[in-house]
C-alpha positions as CSV (number, residue, x, y, z in Angstrom):
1,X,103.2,146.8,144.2
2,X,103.1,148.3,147.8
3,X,106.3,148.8,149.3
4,X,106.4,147.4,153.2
5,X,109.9,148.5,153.8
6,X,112.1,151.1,152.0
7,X,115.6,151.3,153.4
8,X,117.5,154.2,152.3
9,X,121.6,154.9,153.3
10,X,120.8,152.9,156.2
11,X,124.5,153.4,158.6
12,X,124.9,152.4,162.0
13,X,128.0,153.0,164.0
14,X,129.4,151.8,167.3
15,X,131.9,153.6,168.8
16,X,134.3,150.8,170.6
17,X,136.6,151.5,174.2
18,X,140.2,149.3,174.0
19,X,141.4,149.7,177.8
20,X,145.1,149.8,178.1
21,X,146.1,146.2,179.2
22,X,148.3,146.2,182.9
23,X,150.9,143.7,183.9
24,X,149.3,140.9,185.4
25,X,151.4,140.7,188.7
26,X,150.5,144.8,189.5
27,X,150.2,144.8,193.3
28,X,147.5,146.8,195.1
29,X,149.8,149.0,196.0
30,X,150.9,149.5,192.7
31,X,146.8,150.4,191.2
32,X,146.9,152.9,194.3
33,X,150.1,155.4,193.1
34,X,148.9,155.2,189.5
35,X,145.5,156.1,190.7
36,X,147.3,158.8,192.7
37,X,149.2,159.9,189.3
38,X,146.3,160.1,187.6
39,X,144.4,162.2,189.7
40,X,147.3,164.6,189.8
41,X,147.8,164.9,186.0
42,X,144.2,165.5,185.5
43,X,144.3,168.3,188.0
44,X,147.8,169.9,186.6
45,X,146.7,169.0,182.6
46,X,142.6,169.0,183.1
47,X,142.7,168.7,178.7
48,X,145.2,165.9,178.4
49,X,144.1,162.3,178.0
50,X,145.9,160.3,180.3
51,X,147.4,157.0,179.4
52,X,145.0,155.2,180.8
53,X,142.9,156.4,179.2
54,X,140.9,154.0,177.0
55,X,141.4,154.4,173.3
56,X,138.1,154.7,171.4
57,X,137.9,153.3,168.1
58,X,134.8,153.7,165.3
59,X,133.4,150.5,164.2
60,X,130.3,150.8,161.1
61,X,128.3,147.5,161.7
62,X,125.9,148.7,158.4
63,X,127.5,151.3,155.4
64,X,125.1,153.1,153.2
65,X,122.5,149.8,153.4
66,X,119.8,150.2,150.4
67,X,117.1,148.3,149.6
68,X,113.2,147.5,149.2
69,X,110.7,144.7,150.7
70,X,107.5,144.6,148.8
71,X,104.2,143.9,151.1
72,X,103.9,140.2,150.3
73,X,107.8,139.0,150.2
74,X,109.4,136.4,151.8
75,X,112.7,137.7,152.0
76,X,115.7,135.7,153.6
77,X,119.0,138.3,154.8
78,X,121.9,136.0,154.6
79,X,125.8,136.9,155.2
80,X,128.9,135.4,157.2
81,X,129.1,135.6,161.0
82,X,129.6,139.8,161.9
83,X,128.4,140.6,158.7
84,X,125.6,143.0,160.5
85,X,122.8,141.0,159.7
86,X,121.3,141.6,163.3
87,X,122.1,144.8,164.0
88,X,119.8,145.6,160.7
89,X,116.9,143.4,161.7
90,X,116.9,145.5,165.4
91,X,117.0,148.8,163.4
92,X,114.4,147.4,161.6
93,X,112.3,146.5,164.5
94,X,113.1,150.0,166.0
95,X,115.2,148.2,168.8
96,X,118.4,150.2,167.7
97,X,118.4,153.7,166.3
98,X,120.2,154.3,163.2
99,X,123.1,156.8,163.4
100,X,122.4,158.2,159.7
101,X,119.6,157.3,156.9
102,X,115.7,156.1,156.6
103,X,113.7,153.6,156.9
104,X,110.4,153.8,155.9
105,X,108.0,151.0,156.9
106,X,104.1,150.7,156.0
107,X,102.3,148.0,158.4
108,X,102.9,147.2,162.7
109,X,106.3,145.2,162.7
110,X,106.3,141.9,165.3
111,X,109.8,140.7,165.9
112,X,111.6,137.7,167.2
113,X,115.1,138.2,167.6
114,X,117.3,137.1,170.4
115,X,116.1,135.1,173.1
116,X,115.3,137.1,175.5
117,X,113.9,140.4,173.7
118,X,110.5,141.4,174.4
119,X,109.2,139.7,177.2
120,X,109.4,141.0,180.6
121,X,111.0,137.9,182.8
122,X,108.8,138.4,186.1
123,X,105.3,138.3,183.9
124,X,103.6,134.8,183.1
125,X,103.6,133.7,179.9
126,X,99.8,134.7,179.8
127,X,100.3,138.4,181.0
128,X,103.4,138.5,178.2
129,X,101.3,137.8,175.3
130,X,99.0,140.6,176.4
131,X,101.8,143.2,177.0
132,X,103.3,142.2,173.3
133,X,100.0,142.9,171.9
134,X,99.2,146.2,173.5
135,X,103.0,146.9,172.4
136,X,101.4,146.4,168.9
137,X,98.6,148.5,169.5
138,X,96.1,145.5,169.8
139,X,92.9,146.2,172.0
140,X,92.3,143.3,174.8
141,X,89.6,142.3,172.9
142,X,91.8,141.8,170.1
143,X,94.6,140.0,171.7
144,X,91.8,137.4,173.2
145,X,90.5,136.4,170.2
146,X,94.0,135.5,169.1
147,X,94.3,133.7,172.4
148,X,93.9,130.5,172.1
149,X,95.9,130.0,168.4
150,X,98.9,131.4,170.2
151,X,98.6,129.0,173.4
152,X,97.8,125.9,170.8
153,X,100.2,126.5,168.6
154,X,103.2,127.3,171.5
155,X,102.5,124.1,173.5
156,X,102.8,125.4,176.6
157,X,99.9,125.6,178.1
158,X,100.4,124.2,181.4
159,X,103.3,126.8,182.1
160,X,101.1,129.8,180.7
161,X,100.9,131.2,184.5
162,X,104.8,130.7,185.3
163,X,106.9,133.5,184.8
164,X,108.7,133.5,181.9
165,X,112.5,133.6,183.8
166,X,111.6,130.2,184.5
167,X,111.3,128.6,181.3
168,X,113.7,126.9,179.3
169,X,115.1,128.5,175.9
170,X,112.7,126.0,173.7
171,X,110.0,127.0,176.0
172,X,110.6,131.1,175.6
173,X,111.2,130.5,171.7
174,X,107.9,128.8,171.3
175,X,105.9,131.0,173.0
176,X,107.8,134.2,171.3
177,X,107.5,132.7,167.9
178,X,103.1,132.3,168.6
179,X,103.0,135.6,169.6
180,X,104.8,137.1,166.6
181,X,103.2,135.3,164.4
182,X,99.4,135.6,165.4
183,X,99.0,139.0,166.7
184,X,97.9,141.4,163.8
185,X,100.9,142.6,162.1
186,X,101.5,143.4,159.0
187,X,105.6,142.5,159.5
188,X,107.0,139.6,160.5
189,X,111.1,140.0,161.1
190,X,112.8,136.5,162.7
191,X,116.2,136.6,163.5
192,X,118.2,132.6,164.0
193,X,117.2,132.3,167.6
194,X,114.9,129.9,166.1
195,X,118.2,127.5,166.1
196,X,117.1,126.9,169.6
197,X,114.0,124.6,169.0
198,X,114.1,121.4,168.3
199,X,113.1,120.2,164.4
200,X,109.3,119.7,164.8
201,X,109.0,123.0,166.2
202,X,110.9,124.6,163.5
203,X,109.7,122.9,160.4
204,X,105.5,124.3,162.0
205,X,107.2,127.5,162.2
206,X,108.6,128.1,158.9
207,X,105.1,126.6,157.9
208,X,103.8,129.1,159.6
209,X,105.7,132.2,158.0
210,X,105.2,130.5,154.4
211,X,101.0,130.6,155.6
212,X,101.7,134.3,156.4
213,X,103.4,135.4,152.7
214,X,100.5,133.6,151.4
215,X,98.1,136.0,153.2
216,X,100.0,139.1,151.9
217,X,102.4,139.7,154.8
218,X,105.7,140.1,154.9
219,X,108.6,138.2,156.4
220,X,112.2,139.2,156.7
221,X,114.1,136.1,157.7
222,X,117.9,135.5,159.1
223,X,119.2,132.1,159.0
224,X,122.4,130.1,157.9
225,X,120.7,127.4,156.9
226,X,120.4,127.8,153.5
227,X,117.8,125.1,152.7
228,X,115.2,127.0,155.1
229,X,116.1,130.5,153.1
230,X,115.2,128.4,149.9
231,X,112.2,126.5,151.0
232,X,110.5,129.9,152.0
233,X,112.4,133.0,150.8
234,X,111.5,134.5,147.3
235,X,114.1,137.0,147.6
236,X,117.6,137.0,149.4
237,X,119.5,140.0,150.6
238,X,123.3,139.3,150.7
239,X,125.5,141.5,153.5
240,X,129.1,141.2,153.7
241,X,131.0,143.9,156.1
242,X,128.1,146.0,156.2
243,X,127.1,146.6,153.2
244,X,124.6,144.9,150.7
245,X,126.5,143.3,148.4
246,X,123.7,141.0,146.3
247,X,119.9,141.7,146.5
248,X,118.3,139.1,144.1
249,X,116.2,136.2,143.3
250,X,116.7,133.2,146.2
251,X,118.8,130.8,143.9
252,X,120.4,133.7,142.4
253,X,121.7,135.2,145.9
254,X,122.4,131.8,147.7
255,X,125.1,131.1,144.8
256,X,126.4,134.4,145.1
257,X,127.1,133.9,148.7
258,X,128.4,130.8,148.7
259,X,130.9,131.2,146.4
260,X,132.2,134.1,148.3
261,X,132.2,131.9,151.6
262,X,134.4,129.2,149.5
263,X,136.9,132.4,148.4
264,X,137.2,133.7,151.9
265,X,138.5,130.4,153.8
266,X,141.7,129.9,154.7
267,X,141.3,126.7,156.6
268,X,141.7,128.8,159.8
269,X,139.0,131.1,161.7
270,X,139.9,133.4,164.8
271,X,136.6,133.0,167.0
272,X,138.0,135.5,169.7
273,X,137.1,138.1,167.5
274,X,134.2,141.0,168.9
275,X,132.4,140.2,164.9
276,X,132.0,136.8,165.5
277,X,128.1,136.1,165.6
278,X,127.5,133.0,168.7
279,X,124.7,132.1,170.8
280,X,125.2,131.4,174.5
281,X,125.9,133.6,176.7
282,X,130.1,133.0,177.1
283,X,133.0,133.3,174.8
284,X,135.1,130.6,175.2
285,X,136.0,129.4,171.7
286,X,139.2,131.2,170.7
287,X,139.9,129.3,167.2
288,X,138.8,126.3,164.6
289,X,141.7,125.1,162.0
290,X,141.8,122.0,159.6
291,X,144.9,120.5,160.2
292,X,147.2,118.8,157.9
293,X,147.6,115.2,159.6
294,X,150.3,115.3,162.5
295,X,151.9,119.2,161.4
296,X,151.0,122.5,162.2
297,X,149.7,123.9,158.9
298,X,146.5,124.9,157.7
299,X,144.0,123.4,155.1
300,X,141.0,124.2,153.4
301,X,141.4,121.1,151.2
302,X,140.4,117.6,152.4
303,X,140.5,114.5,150.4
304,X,137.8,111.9,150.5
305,X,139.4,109.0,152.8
306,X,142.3,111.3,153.9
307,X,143.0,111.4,158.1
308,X,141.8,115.0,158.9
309,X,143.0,116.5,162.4
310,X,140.3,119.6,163.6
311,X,141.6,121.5,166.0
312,X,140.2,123.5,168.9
313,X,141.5,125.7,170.8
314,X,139.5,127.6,173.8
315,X,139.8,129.3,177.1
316,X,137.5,128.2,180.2
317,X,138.0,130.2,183.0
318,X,134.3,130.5,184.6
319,X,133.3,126.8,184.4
320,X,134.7,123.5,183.7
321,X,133.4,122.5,180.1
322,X,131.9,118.5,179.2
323,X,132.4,118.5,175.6
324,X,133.3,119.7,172.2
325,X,130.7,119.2,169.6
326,X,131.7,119.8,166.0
327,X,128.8,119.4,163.2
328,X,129.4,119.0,159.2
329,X,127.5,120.9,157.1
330,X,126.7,120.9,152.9
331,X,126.0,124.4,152.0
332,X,122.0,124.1,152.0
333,X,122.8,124.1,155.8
334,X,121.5,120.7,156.6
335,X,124.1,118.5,159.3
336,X,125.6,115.8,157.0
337,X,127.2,114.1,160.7
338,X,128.3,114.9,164.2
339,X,131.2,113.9,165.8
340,X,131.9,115.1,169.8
341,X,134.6,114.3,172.5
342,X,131.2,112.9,174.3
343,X,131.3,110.3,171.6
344,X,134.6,109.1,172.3
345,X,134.8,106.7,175.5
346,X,138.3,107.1,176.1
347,X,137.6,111.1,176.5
348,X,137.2,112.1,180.1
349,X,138.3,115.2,180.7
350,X,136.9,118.4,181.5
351,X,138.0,121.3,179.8
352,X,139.6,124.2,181.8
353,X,141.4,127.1,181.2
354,X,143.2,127.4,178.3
355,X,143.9,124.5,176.1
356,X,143.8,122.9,172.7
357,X,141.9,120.0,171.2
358,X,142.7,117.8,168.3
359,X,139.8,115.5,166.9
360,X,140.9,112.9,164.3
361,X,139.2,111.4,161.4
362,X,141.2,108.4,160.5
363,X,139.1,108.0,157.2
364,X,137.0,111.4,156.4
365,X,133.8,110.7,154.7
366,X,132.7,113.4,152.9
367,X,132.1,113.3,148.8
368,X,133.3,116.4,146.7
369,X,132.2,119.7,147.5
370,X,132.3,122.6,149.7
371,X,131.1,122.0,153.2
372,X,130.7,124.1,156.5
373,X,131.7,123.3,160.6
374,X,129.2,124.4,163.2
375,X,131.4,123.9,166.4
376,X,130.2,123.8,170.5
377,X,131.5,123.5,173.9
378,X,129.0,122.9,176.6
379,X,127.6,121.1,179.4
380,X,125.4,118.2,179.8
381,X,123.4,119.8,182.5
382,X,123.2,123.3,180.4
383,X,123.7,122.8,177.1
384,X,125.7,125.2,174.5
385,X,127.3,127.4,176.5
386,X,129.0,129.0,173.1
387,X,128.3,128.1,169.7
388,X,129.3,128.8,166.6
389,X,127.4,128.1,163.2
390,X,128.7,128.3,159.6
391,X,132.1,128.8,161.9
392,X,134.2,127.6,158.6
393,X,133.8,126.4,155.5
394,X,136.3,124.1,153.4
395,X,136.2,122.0,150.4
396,X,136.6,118.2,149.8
397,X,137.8,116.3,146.2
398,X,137.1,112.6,146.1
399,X,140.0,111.0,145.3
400,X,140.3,107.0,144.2
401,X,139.0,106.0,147.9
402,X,137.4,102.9,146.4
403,X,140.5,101.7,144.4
404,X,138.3,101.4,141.6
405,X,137.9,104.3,139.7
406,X,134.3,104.6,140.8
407,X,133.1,107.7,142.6
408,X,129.9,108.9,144.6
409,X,128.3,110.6,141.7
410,X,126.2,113.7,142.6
411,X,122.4,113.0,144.2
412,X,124.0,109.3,145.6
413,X,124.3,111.0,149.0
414,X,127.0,112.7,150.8
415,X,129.3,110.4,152.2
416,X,131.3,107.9,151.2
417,X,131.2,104.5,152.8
418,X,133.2,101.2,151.6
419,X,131.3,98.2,151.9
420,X,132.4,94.1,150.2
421,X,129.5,92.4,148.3
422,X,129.3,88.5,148.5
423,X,126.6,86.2,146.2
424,X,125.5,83.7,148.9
């Protein structure tokens, strides 16, 4: 078996600045004699680090990373939010240099990471899928006989001579993804920006990537949904903290994972944090609890027909905010319901500064087992301005809801819903 990509003691640092905070009520006048101090020390002690000096701090996104991707694989990477699952996939597509290790890789790689990466924002759409295929070493020829697949299978034809800048992000996605995917590479590598498409679009692409294993090429695919990595994946890789910790067989891997997601949760996540993986472009989550009813403490256990309180807590300073959208999740990724404050009539607010949010479920639906949050904030007019997927993950034991003694047996469905029966 040919070996499309041999990753050997793969490490990648980052080294991180932490400026020294200053008193929020410093007057200019203030900034101007420690400025003056500083200058002076430097001059008298030219080899001692002031105190303003920011501290630097080592941070290893990938430790020692080993594996192999056979020409022909399907291979899904998979890990919790931070885990370095993109910073491998842009050493991978020579993006990001690694600072110690090799990887060796036999075929042209075509990437589709982040929106954003890879097109130049003042070319059409026409001129980008030329430049990405001369990126690839294509010939003109080449790319034009490719043409036509690309432009059929993006749907935007009628915006093929508008700069890119001015699409939207389903637009750029589309595009990116049909250029990737029909120029002649040997590598395919396709991060979770294609989250931003809407379902049609993303069930013909992971078509697509299935038609490509089929023809011998290789995919490496990142998503948190794990009913994509197990409709197309033959093999997972698993990282946690860096490092591989599971390389196996799809089912295999996916169970391995999960049951460390279910270990790790506390009922509490900080989303402040630098490691936390989002898309949009602002960080204004700060945290996502589970909330006994009415108190202050933490769960990670829920009761079928229990009243759950979620709570939010963020920090809007740029922009006022229109809602909070939270989104239930089984463990195969796949959105079991949605509930948002734009769902709620009584809910007008806009969200500003910092504040806290408490969304109640007098009755929660959920069956047993072990379920994830995808949470939101945003604008009507924009969309997601920070999102969070796979933010949390709790587990749910079905009491007597029905006063019976009956319960939703596994494969009835997800949620439990009381209903009265009449013969008429």
């Amino acid at each position: 078996m040919t070996v499309a990509i041999k990753v050997e003691n793969l490490s990648k640092k980052y080294i991180i600045s932490h400026e020294k905070k200053t008193a929020s009520y410093e007057t200019f006048s203030d900034s101007l004699i420690q400025t003056g101090k500083n200058i002076g020390n430097r001059i008298l002690h030219p080899f001692q680090r002031s105190e303003n000096d920011p501290q630097k701090e080592e941070f290893w996104a990938l430790k020692d990373i080993n594996f192999e991707i056979n020409q022909g694989d399907k291979v899904g990477i998979i890990g919790r939010n931070g885990a370095g699952k993109s910073t491998l996939l842009k050493i991978l597509s020579r993006i990001t240099e690694p600072t110690s290790g090799k990887i060796h890789i036999n075929g042209r790689i075509a990437s589709l990471l982040e929106v954003g990466t890879g097109f130049h924002p003042e070319l059409t759409g026409r001129e980008n899928i030329y430049l990405n295929g001369a990126i690839l070493g294509m010939t003109r020829k080449e790319i034009k006989l490719k043409f036509d697949e690309i432009v059929a299978f993006s749907e935007v034809e009628k915006f093929l001579d508008t700069p890119v800048k001015r699409y939207s992000s389903g637009m750029y996605v589309r595009l990116a993804f049909a250029v990737a995917a029909h120029l002649e590479s040997e590598i395919l590598v396709v991060d979770e920006v294609l989250a931003v498409g809407d379902a049609e679009f993303q069930k013909k692409c992971m078509g697509k990537m299935d038609e490509l294993g089929g023809e011998g090429k290789t995919v490496v695919f990142v998503s948190h949904k794990m009913s994509a990595i197990r409709n197309l994946c033959n093999r997972v890789v698993v990282v946690n903290k860096g490092k591989v910790v599971n390389s196996s067989p799809t089912d295999e891997a996916i169970d391995f994972y999960l049951s460390q997601c279910v270990k790790l949760s506390k009922g509490y996540v900080d989303l402040s944090d630098k490691k936390v993986a989002r898309q949009g472009k602002r960080k204004l989550l700060v945290s996502l609890g589970l909330l006994e009813a009415g108190s202050e403490k933490y769960r990670r256990l829920v009761k079928t027909g229990e009243v759950l309180d979620i709570e939010v807590k963020f920090n809007v300073l740029e922009s006022l905010v229109d809602y909070c959208f939270i989104a239930f999740c089984d463990l195969s990724g796949e959105r079991v319901f949605s509930t948002g404050t734009h769902f709620d009539k009584t809910f007008c607010q806009k969200l500003q500064g910092m504040g806290r949010l408490i969304c109640r479920i007098d009755e929660f639906p959920l069956v047993d087992g072990e379920y994830t949050l995808d949470i939101a904030l945003g604008t009507k007019t924009n969309g997601n301005l920070d999102y969070v997927s796979n933010a949390l993950s709790f587990r749910v034991e079905l009491n007597d809801y029905f006063n019976t003694g009956e319960v939703v047996l596994p494969g009835q469905g997800s949620l439990a819903v009381k209903s009265s029966w009449s013969m008429k």
